[in-house]
C-alpha positions as CSV (number, residue, x, y, z in Angstrom):
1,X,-14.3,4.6,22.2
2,X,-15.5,4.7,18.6
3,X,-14.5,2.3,15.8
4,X,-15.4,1.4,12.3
5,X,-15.9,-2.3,12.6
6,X,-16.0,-4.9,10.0
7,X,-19.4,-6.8,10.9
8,X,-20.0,-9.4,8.1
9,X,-19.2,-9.3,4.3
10,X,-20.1,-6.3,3.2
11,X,-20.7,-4.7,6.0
12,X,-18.8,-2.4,8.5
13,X,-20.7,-0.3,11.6
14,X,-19.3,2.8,13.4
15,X,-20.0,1.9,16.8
16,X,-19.0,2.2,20.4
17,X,-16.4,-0.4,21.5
18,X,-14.3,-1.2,24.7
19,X,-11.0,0.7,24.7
20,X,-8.1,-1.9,24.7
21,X,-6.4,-3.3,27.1
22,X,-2.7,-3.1,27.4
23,X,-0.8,-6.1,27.5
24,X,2.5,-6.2,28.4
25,X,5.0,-4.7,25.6
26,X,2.1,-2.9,24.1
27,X,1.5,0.5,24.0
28,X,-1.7,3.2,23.2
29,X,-1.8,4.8,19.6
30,X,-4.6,7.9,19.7
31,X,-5.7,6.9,15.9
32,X,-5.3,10.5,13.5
33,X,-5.5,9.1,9.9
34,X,-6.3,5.5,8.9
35,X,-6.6,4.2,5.3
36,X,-8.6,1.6,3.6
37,X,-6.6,-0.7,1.3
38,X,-7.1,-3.8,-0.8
39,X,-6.5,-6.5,2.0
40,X,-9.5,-4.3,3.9
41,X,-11.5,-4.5,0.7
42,X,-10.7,-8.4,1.0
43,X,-11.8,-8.4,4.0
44,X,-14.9,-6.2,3.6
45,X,-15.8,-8.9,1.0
46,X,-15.8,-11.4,2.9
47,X,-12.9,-13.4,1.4
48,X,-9.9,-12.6,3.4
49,X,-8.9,-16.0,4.7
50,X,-7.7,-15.3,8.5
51,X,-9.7,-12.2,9.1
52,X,-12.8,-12.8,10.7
53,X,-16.0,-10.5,12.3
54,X,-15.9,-8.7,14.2
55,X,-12.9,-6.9,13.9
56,X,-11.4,-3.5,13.7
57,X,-9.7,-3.0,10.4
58,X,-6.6,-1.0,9.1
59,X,-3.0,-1.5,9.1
60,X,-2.0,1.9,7.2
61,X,-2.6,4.2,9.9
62,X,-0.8,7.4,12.2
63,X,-1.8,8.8,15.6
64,X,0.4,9.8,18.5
65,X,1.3,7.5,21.7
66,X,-1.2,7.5,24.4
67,X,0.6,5.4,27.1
68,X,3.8,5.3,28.3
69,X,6.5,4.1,25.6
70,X,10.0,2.8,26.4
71,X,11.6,5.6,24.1
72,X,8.9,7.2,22.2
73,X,6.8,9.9,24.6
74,X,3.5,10.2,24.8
75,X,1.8,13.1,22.3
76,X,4.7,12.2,19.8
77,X,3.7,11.1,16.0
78,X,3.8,7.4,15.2
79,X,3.2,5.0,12.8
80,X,3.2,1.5,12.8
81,X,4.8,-1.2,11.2
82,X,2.1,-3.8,11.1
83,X,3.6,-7.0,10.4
84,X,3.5,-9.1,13.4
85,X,6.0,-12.2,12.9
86,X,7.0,-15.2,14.9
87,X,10.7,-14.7,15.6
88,X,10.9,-18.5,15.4
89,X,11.1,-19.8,12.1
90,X,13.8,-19.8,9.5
91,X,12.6,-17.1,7.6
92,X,12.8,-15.1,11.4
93,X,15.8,-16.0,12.7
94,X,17.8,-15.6,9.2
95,X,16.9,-11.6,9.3
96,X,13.3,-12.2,6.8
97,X,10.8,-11.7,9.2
98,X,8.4,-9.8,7.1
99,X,8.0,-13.3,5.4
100,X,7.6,-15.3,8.8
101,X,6.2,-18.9,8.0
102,X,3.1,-17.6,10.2
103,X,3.0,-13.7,9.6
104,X,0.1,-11.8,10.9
105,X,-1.2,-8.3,10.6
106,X,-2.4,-5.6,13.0
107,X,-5.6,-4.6,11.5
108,X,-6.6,-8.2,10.1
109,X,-5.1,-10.9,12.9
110,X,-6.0,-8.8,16.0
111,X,-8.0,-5.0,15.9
112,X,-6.5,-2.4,13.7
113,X,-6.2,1.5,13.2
114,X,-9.9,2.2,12.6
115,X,-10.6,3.4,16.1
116,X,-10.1,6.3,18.3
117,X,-7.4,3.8,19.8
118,X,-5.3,1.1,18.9
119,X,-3.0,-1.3,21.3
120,X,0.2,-2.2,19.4
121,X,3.5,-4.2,20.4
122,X,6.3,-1.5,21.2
123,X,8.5,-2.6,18.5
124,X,5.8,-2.1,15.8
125,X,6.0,1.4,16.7
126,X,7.4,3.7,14.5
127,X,8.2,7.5,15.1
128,X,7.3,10.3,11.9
129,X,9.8,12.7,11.1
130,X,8.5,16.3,12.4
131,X,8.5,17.0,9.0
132,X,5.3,14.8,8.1
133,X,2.1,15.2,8.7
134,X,-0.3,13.1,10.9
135,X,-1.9,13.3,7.4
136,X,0.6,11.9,4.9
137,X,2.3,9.6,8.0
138,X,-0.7,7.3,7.3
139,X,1.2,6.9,3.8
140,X,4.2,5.4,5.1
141,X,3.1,1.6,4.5
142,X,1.7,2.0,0.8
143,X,5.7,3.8,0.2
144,X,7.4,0.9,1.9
145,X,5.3,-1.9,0.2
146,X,6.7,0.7,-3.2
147,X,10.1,0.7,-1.5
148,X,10.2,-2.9,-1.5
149,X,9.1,-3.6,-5.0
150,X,11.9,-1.7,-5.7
151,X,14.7,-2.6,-3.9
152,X,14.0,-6.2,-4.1
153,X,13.8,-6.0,-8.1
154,X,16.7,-5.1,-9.0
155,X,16.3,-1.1,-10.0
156,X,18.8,0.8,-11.3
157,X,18.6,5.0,-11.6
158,X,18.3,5.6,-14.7
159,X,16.1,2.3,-15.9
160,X,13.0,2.5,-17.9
161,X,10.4,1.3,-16.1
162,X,6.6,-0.1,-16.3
163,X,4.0,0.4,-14.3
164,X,0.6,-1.7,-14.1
165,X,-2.1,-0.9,-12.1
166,X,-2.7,3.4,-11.0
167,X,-4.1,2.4,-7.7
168,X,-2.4,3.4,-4.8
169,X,0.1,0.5,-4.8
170,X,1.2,1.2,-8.5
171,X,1.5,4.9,-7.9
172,X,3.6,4.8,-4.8
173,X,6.1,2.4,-6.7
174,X,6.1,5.3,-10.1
175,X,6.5,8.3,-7.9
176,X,9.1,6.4,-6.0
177,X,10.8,5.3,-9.0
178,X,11.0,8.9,-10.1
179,X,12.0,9.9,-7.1
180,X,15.2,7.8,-7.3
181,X,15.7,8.9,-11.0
182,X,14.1,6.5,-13.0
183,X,14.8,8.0,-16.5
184,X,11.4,7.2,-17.9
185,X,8.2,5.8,-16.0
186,X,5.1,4.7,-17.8
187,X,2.0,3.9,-16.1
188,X,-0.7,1.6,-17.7
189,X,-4.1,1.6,-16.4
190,X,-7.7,0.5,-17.7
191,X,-9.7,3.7,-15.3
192,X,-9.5,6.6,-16.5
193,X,-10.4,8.5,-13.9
194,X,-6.8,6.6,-12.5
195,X,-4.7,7.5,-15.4
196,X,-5.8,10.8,-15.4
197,X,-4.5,11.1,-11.5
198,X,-0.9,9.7,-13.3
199,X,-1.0,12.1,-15.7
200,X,-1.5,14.9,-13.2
201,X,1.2,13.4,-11.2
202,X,3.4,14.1,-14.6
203,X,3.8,10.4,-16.1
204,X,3.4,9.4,-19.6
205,X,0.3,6.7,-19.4
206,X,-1.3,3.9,-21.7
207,X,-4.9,2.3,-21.4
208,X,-4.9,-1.1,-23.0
209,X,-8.1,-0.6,-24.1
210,X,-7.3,2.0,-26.5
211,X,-3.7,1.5,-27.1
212,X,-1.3,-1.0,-28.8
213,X,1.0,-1.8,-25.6
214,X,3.6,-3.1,-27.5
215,X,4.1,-1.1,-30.2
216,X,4.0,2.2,-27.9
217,X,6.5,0.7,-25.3
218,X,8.2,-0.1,-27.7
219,X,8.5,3.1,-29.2
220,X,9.0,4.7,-26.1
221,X,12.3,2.8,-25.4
222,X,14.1,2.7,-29.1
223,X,12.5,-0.9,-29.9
224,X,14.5,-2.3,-27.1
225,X,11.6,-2.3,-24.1
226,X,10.8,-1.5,-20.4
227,X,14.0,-2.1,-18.8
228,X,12.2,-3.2,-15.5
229,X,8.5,-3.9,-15.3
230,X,5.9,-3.8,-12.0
231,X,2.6,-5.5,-12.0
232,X,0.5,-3.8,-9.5
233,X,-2.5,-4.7,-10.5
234,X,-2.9,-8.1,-10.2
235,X,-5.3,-9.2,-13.2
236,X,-4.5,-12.5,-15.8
237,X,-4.2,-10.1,-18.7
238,X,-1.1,-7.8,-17.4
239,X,0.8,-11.4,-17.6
240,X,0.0,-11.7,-21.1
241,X,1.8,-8.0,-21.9
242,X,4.6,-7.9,-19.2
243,X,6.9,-10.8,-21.2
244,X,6.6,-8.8,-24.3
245,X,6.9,-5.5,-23.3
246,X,10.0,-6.1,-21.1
247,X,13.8,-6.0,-22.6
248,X,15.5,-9.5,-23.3
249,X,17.4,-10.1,-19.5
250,X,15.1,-7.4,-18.2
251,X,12.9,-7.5,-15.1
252,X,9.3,-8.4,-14.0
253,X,8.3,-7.4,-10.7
254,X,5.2,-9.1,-9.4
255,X,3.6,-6.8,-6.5
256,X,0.0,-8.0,-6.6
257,X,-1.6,-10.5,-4.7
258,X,-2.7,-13.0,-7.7
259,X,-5.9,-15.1,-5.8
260,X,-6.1,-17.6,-8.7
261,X,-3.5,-19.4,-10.9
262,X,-2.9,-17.7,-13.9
263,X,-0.8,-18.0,-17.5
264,X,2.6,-16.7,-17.4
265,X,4.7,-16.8,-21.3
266,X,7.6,-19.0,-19.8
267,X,9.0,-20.0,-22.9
268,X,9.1,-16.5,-24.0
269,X,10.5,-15.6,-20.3
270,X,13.4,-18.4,-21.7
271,X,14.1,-16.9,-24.6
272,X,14.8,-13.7,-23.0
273,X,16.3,-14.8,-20.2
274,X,14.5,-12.6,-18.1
275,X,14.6,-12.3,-14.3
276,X,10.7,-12.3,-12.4
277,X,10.9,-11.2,-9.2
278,X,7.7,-12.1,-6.5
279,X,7.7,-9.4,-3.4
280,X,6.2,-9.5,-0.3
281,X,5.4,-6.4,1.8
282,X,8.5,-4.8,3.5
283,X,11.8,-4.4,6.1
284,X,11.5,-2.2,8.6
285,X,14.8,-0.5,6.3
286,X,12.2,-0.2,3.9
287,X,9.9,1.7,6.3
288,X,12.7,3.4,7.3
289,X,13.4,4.9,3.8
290,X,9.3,5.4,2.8
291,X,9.4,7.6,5.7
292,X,12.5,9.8,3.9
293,X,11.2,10.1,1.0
294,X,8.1,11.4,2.5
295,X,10.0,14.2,4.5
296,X,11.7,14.9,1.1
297,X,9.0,14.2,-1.5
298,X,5.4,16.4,-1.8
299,X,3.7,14.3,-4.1
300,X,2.5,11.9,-2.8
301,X,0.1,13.8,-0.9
302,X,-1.7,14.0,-4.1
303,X,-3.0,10.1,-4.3
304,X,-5.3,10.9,-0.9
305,X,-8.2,11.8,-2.8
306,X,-10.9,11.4,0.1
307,X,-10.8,11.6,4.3
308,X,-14.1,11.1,5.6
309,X,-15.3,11.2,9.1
310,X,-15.6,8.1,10.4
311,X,-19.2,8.3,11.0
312,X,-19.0,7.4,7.6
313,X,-17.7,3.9,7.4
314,X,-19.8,2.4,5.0
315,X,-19.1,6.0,2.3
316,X,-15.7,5.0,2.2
317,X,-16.0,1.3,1.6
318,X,-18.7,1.5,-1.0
319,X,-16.9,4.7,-2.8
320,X,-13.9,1.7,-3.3
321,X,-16.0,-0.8,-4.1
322,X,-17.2,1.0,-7.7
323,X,-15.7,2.4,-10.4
324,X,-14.7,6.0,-9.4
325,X,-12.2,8.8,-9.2
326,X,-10.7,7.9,-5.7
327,X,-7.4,6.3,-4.8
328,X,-6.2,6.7,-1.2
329,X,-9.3,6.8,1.1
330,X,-8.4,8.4,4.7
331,X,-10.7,8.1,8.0
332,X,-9.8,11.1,10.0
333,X,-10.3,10.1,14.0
334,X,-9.5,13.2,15.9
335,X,-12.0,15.0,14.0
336,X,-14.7,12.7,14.8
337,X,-18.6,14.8,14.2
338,X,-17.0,16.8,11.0
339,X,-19.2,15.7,8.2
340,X,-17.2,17.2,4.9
341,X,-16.7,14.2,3.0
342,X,-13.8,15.5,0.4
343,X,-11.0,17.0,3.3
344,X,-11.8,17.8,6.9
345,X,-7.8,18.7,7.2
């Protein structure tokens, strides 16, 4: 079979590789859409700590069951939840295994979505409502990581809210916020060509660059601030805004991965008593719902701004990898040959 395969940093190959084997309690995914996200551009750099060469990435990805299935039959649409945990530890046996003391990945700790097949444990397996596209299915684990962020912090319909970061992360958690009635959603968001995707998608947005954060938040929520706050982006200088932007006994929600230590205004956090909330990927419930609010929900179609042809590997990385207009990046694997690089839906 064909697979884009991670070679080295910086590098991936589309090449011919073994089809898997099935071990027992495994089953056959025929790979439709896959999606490269910042863990895979971790990896592609070379400085994802467990994942190592060569491997198949991705862990966003649809497809249909190839193999016999104890309830799901084969030809049907699937997804995958990816976390693979140890049903062991405390975390595990007190109903938290997405944060398993040894939690693996399919796509980084064994081979991923970005192959014309993919071997995954039954109960990873998760079936798309008819309503959603083999397309859009390859969505469901950007929503749930959004779903999470949500739940977990605290939301209340109706809350202001603040969004860092217009990558695909931060826009999944502001389109999901609206879609659960969020009374006003801001994004904030250095790239333009990013912001201008948010302001397409309808929300107001801010560049820090150009604009007083503060004093427009402010003004935005009659001097009181953001009643809830989401840092999806994941750089030292969002930590610097989210303590003053937020209301006193508001709520920060940290969704990035921060790689290095960085300064956090605790006294300030004191003084408001405010609540800061760390979340780590998802519940199958939370799955469960991103797949609802995709049956129910058009937009988020929008935030695939590139499929390419897997022949392509390297395009897709590099487009990522520079400043540019893309967010969601698809591989499409049952079209493998078509060479439009912009839709080959």
């Amino acid at each position: 079979m064909k697979a884009i395969v991670y070679t080295g940093a910086n590098d991936v190959s589309f090449r011919e590789v073994s089809k898997p084997d099935l071990k027992k309690n495994y089953s056959l995914i025929k790979t439709s859409h896959v999606g490269i996200c910042g863990t895979d551009l971790n990896i592609f750099a070379g400085t994802h700590p467990r994942a190592k060469s060569p491997l198949i990435m991705g862990h966003e990805f649809s497809g249909t069951i190839a193999s016999e299935h104890p309830t799901i039959g084969v030809g049907e649409k699937v997804t995958v939840n990816p976390l693979l945990s140890c049903g062991k530890c405390h975390p595990c046996n007190t109903g938290n295994p997405h944060v398993c003391e040894d939690l693996k990945l399919v796509g980084i700790d064994s081979d991923g979505g970005m192959a014309e097949y993919v071997a995954v444990p039954n109960h990873c397996i998760v079936p798309l409502p008819k309503e959603v596209s083999l397309k859009t299915g390859a969505l469901v684990e950007p929503i749930s990581v959004a779903v999470h962020a949500i739940r977990q912090g605290g939301y209340q319909v109706g809350d202001r809210a603040v969004v860092f970061g217009a990558g695909t992360i931060g826009l999944c958690v502001a389109l999901t916020l609206r879609h659960y009635g969020a009374s006003q959603v801001t994004v904030i968001e250095t790239n333009d060509d990013r912001l201008k995707m948010a302001e397409e998608l309808g929300f107001h947005t801010l560049n820090p660059i150009k604009n007083d954060i503060q004093r427009e938040v402010r003004a935005l929520t009659s001097n009181l601030g953001a009643d809830i706050v989401f840092d999806c982006a994941g750089h030292p200088s969002v930590l610097d805004l989210v303590t003053d932007i937020v209301k006193v006994k508001g709520t920060i929600v940290i969704v990035a991965a921060y790689k290095k230590p960085a300064e956090f205004q605790l006294l300030q956090g004191m003084f408001k008593e405010l609540t800061v909330r760390f979340v780590r990927v998802y519940t199958p419930t939370d799955v469960d719902i991103a797949m609802q609010i995709l049956v129910n929900n058009l937009d988020f179609e929008q935030l695939i701004t590139h499929v390419f042809p897997p022949e392509k590997a390297k395009e897709g990385f590099d487009l990522l990898v520079t400043p540019s207009e893309a967010i969601k990046v698809l591989y499409q694997f049952d079209h493998v040959g078509v060479e439009n690089n912009e839709s080959i839906i």
